[in-house]
N, C-alpha and C positions, 0 to 999 in steps of 0.2 A: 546421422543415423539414416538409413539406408532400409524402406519398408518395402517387400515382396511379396509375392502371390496375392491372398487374399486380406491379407492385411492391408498393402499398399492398394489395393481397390475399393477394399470400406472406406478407408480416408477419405481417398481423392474423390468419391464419391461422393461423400458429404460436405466436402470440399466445394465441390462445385456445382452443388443444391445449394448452400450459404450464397457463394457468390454471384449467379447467377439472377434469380431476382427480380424474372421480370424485366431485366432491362435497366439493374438498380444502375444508380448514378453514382460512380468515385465521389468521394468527400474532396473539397475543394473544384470540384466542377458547380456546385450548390450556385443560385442567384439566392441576391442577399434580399429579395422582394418578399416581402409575405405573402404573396398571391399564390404563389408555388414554391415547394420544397422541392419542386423535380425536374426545375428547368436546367438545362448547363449553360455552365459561364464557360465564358471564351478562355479560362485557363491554361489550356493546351492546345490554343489556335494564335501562340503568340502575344498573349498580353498575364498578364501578372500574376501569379499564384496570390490564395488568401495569406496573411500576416496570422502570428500565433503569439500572444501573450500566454504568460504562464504561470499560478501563482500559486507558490508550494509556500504552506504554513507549517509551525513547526509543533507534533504535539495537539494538534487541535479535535477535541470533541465530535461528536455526531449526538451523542447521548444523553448530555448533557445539556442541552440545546443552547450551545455557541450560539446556533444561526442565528435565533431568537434576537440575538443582543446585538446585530453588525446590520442594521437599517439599510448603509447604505449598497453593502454587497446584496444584502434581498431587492435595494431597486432596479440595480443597471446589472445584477448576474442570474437572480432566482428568478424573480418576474420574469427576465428579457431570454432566460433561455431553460435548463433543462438540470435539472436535481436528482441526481441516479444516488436512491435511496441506500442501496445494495452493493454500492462499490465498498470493497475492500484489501487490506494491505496485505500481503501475506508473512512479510516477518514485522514483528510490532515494538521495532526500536531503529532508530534516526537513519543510519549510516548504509542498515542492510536492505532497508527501505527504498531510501533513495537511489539505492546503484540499482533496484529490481526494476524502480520506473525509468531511469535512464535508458536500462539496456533491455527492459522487456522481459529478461530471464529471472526465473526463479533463486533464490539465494543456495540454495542446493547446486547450481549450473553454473553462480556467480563466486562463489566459496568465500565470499564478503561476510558474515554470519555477526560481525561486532560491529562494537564504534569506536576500539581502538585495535592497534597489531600486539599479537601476532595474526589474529583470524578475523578482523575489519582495518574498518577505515580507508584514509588516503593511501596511504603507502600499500595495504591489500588490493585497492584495485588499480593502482597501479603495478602493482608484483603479475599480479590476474592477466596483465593484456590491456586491461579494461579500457586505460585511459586512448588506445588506438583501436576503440569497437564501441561507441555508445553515441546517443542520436545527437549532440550537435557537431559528430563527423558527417555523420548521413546526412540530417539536415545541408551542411555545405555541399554535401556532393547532389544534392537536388535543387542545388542554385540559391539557400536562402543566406543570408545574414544575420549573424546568430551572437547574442548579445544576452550575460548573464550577471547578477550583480547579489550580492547574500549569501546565506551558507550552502556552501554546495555539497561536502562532504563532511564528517570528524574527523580528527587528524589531520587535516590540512592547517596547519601549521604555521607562526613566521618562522620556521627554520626551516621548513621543508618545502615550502608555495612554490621552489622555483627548482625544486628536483623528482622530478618535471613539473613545469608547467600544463597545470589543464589543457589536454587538445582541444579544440574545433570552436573557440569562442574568437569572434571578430571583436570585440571587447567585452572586459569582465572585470568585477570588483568583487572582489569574494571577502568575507566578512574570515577570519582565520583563528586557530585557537594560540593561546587558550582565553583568548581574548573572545571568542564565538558568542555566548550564552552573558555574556555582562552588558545589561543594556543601555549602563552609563559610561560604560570603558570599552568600549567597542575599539575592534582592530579593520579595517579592509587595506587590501590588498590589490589595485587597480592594473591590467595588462603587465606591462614587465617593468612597471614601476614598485618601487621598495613599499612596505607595510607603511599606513598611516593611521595613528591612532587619533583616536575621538572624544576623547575623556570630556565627560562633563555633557556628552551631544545624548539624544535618546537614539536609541541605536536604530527602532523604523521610522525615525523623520529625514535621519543622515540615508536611510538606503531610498526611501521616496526621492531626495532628492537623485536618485544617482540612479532609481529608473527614469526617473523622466529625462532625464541627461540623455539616457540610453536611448528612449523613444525618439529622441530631437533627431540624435545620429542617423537610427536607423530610418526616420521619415525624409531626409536628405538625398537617400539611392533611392524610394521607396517607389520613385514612380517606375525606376529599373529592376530591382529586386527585394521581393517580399524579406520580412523580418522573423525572426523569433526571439523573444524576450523572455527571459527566464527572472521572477525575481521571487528573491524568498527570505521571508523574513523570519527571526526567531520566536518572535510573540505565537502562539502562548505559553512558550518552554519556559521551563523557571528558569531564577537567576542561579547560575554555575560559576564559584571562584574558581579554578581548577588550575594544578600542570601537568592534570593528568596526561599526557600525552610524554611526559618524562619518567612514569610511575609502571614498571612492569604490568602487565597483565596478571599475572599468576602472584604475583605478591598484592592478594586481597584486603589482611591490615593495612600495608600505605596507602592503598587507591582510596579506602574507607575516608581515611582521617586526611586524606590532600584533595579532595573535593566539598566542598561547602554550597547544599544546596538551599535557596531562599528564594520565596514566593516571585513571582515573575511582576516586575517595574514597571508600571505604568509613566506614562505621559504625564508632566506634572497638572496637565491642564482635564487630565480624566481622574484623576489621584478621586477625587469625589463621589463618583458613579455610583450607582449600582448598591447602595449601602446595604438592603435588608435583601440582598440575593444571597440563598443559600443552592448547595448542593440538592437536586432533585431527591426527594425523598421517594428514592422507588421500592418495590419490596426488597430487593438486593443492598440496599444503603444500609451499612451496618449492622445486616442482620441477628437477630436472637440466636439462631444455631448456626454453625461453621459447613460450609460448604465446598465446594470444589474439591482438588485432589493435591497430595504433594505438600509441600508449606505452607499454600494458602492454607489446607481445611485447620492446619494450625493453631491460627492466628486467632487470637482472644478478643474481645468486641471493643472497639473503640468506647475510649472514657468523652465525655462530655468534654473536657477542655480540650482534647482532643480532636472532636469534630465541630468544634466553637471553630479551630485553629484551621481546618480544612477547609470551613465556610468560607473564611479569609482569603485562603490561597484560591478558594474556588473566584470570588470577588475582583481579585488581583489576574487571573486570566481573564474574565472578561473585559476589565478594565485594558489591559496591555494590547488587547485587539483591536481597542477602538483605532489605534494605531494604523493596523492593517486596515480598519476600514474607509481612515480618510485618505489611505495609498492606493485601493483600490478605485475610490472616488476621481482621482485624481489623475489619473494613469485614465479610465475611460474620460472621464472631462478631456484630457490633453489630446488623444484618440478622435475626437469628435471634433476639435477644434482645427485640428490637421487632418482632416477630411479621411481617415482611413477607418473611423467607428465599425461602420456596416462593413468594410472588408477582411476584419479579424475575428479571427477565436479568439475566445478567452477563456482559459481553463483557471478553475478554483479548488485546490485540495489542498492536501497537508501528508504529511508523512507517513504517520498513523495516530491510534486514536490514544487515550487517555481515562485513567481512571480515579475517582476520587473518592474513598469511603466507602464503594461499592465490593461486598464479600469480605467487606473488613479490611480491604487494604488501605496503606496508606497512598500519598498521590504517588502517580507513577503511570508506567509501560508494561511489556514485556511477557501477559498474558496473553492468552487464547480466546478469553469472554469478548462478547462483542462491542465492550465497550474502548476495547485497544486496538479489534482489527477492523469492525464498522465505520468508515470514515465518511467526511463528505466529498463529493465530486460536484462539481457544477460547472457548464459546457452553456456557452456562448455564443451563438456564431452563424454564418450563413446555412439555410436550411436545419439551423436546429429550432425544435419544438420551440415558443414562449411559454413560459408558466407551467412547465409541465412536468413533472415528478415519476419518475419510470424507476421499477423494481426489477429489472434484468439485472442479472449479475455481473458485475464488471469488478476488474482488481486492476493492480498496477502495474502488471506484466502488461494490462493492455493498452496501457496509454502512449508507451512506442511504436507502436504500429499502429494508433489511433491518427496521432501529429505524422507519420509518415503518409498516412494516406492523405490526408489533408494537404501534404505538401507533395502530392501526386504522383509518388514511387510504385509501382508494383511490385506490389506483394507477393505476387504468384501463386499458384495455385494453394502452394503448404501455407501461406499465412504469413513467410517471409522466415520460417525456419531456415532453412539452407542457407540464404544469402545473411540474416542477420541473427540467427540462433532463438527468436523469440520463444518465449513458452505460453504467451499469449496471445489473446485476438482481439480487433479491432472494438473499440466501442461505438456499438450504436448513436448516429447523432441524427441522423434525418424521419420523418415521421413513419416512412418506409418498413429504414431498416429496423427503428424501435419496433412495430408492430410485428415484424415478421422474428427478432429477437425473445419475443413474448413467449413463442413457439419451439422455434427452433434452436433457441442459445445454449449451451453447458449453463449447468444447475449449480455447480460443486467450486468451493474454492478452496487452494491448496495452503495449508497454514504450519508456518516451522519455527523452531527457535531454537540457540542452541544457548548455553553459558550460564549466566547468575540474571536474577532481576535486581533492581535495587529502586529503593524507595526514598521519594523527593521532599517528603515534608519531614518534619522536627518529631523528634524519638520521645515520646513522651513515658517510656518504660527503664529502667536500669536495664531491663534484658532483652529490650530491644532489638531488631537487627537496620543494618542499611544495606546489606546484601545477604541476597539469600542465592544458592548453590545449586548445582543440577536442576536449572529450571531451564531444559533442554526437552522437546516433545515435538510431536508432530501429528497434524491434526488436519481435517477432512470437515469443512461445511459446506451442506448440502442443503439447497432450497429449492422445493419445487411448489408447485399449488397446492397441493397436499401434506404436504411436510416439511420439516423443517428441524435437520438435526446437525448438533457439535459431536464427533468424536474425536477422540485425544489418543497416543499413546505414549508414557511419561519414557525417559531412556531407564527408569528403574521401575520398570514394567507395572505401573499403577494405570490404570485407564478411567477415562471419562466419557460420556454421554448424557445430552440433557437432549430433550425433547420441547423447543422451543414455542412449539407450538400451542400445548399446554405448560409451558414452564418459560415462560420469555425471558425472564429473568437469572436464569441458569442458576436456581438453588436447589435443585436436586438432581445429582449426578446419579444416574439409574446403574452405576457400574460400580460405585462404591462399598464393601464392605456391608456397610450397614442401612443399605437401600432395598426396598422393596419394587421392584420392578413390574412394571406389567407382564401378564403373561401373552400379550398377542402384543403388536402395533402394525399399522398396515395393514389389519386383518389375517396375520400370518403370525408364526409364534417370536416371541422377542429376541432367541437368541439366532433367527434366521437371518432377521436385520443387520445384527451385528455382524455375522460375516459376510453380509455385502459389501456394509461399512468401510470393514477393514481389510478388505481385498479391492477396495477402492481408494483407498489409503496406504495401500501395501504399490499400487501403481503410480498412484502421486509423491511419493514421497522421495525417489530417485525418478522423476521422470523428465523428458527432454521434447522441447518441438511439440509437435501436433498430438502427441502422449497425454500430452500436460492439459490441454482443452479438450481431448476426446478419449480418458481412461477408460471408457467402457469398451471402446472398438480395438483395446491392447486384448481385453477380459474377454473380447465377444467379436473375433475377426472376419465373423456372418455379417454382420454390420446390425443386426437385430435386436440389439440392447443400446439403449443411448439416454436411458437414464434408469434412477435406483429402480423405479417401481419396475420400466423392465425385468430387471435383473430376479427379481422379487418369485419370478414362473417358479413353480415348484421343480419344473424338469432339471433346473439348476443347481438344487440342492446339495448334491452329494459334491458337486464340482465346488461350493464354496467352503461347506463346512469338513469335508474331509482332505480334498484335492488340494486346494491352495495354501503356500503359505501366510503366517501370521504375520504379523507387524511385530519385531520386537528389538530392541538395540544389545549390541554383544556389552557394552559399558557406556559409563556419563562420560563425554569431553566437552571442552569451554568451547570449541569452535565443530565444524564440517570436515570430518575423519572418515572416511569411508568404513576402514576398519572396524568401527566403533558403530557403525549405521545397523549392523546386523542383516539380515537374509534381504538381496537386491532381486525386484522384478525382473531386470532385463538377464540377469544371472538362472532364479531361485525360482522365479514365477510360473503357474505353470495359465495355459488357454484354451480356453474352451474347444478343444477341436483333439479328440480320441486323447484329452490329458497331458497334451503336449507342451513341454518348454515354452517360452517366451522365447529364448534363444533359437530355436531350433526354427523359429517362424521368422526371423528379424536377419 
């Protein structure tokens, strides 16, 4: 996309106030001294760029408080480096997740939207281009050594790992379905050697071994070229018998009854752990009245054996990650012992988040509440903070362009739109850019889903479901220092808003039916908000590049609106609530249909400047 006049001068303008800075310092120029976070290393004067480990969990909490239970990731990650409160996923299930962090772009840009085909998985980003445009090609083309081992995509296959082969991995063992999620019959798939199965091995002590394999390799070149280690394990996803990957999409009775899901397998030697943990009782834990919008508000209150039985499952993740935590252990122990500790990053996430009991669902994904799209992030590394806990918003569009910068590519002005299509920006890691982030970052994070949810733990109902249908929506969270809101809109035009601020817990959707709404927020009347809302939702929901991080300067091509409460002037009134279109979809589909998306900004939208098209500007 291609931005003119006074649009393409807001941008670049705020463009180059972000980067600018004082004089900030590229990530990967960082000395790894505590003394300063602002010296430069000799990076780009002929000696080594920093090393980047990477460790994507699968399914894991923020909410719930995981952290809590993993000691030894709180010593050598949390302590040692920087805990971004606020990072989160934008689609909140495995597959569409992971192609967004790979490639940066939104699932709307990615048309990845499942975790199996026709409208995810392997074979979809493969169909897409993908597997010739996502960061371990860049990475190699910025000189690093790139080495990955776990589940990389769904749908990757033993029948299909080898049509094609994953690009841009100098080795890789990738964990395959439908063997994927079974922690005692695990499958991996090593360079262009055939599948080997593991029956009987625990599935994260066989991939521990086979990252430190990996680290041995990559410390070998390492005094000639930097690494990056991808390793990811399935803990704390439950156990999955499945062939689903032989099971149509659209034939929902098969898929139902050829997946078998059970509480996730611990280590025989954690099987003990953790006895009297239960599920956080917050006000949202099964609560007295039905909440949200759609099927959830549905959903009838869990029976006693019921969340006896959830406790269980809740017990059985914690237990399954001790796992990951003596991989984590072990992988910096082996780091430190080959002299390369202080030279790496180390990134700690997971896919998306997870809910349990919480609005009465059973466990599972696939919502909007912050308990599926709130995840952790934790960032390690030269010139990043110690100990220190930052509430900037970050998602997972921007952890490609975060590891790009670190591996000392320019980004260029846009952010690395044009050359790698991102729809995100960099995350803050030095104390700099954190501080100057506080201020100047986007508020807003873009939230999508298309297709069915379905539910992990055991049907305690005759009338039960394991998939529920049109749970397709698209949704806008906005956090600034003064507020704090979820809006929704369903593809069967039901909406939501909670007001997080006095409602953290999202039990009262103020757009519901039979809701009592305030009559002001912000100091302005309630239904003013709403159309900022969703005329900021109406931008993000088909949005591309620099759009995606700055919807306000699509709305407001003066460059004088750059967050909600801007918008909020009264002068703007008529332009939101009359002028602009709404947010609404023409019908339900299981995947990313254009057709089906309903009235498009860069089409439909109109900008603040004499009423004019969004087209007509662009």
């Amino acid at each position: 996309m291609r931005f003119s006049g006074v649009i393409a001068a807001g941008l670049q303008l705020s463009a180059a106030v972000a980067s600018s800075g004082n004089g900030q310092i590229p990530l990967g120029q960082q000395v790894s001294s505590s003394s300063s976070s602002h010296h430069k290393r000799p990076g780009h004067h002929g000696h080594k760029k920093p090393n980047i480990v990477f460790v994507l969990t699968d399914d894991q909490d923020l909410h719930m408080d995981s952290l809590n239970y993993i000691p030894l990731i709180k010593k050598h990650l949390i302590d040692r480096g920087t805990l971004f409160k606020r990072h989160y996923c934008t689609t909140a299930i495995c597959c569409p997740a992971r192609v967004s962090l790979w490639t940066g772009k939104l699932a709307h840009n990615t048309n990845v939207t499942d975790v199996n085909p026709p409208h995810g998985g392997y074979p979809k980003f493969v169909k897409q281009g993908l597997n010739n445009h996502y960061l371990p090609l860049w990475l190699q083309q910025a000189g690093y050594d790139t080495y990955y081992t776990g589940k990389l995509f769904n749908a990757h296959t033993v029948e299909n790992y080898h049509s094609p082969y994953p690009a841009g991995w100098n080795g890789s063992d990738f964990l395959l379905d439908p063997y994927t999620y079974m922690y005692l019959n695990a499958t991996y798939q090593r360079n262009r050697d055939p599948p080997v199965n593991y029956a009987g091995q625990h599935t994260v002590d066989v991939l521990r071994e086979k990252a430190l394999g990996f680290l041995e390799d990559a410390a070998a070149n390492a005094g000639e070229r930097p690494f990056f280690l991808g390793i990811a394990p399935v803990a704390p996803h439950s156990n999955v018998e499945s062939a689903l990957f032989e099971v149509p999409i659209d034939n929902l009775p098969d898929l139902e009854e050829q997946v078998l899901f059970t509480p996730p397998i611990p280590a025989e030697r954690h099987a003990h752990l953790f006895p009297d943990a239960k599920v956080p009782r917050t006000p949202n834990f099964n609560p007295d009245r039905p909440g949200g919008a759609a099927w959830v508000r549905g959903l009838p209150q869990l029976s006693a054996a019921n969340v006896a039985f959830n406790d269980h499952f809740y017990r059985q993740r914690l237990r399954a990650l001790q796992s990951v935590d003596e991989l984590v252990d072990a992988v910096v122990t082996r780091l430190d012992a080959l002299g390369l500790l202080e030279d790496t990053y180390i990134f700690y996430t997971t896919d998306n988040g997870y809910h349990i009991s919480q609005h009465r669902l059973q466990p599972g994904k696939e919502c909007g509440f912050e308990e599926d799209i709130n995840i952790p992030l934790i960032v390690r590394g030269p010139g990043v903070p110690k100990g220190e806990v930052s509430e900037v918003v970050t998602t997972h569009t921007d952890l490609a362009p975060t590891l790009l910068r670190i591996a000392g590519v320019d980004l260029g002005e846009d952010g690395g739109f044009d050359e790698f299509g991102f729809d995100g920006a960099a995350v803050p890691l030095t104390r700099r850019d954190l501080d100057e982030a506080e201020v100047g970052r986007h508020e807003h994070v873009t939230v999508e889903f298309w297709g069915f949810a379905a539910t992990e733990g055991n049907l305690f109902r005759d009338d039960e479901q394991r998939l529920y249908v049109n749970n397709t929506y698209k949704a806008v969270r906005v956090i600034g220092k003064e507020y704090s809101f979820y809006y929704a809109v369903w593809c069967h035009d039901e909406h939501e808003l909670y007001d997080l601020k006095t409602d953290p817990y999202q039990l009262n959707n103020l757009l519901h039916a039979s809701a009592r709404p305030p009559t002001h927020l912000l100091g302005v009347p309630f239904d003013k908000v709403i159309a900022r809302l969703d005329a900021l939702l109406f931008v993000l929901k088909s949005c591309k590049g620099g759009t995606c991080t700055k919807p306000w300067a699509a709305l407001h091509p003066a460059g004088n609106v750059q967050t909600l409460r801007d918008a909020l002037s009264p002068r703007f009134d008529a332009f939101y609530e009359h002028e602009q279109e709404k947010v609404k979809y023409n019908r339900c589909e299981m995947g990313y249909i254009v057709d089906a998306e309903g009235p498009q900004f860069e089409t439909h939208g109109a900008v603040y400047r004499q009423g004019a098209r969004w087209s007509e500007w662009v």
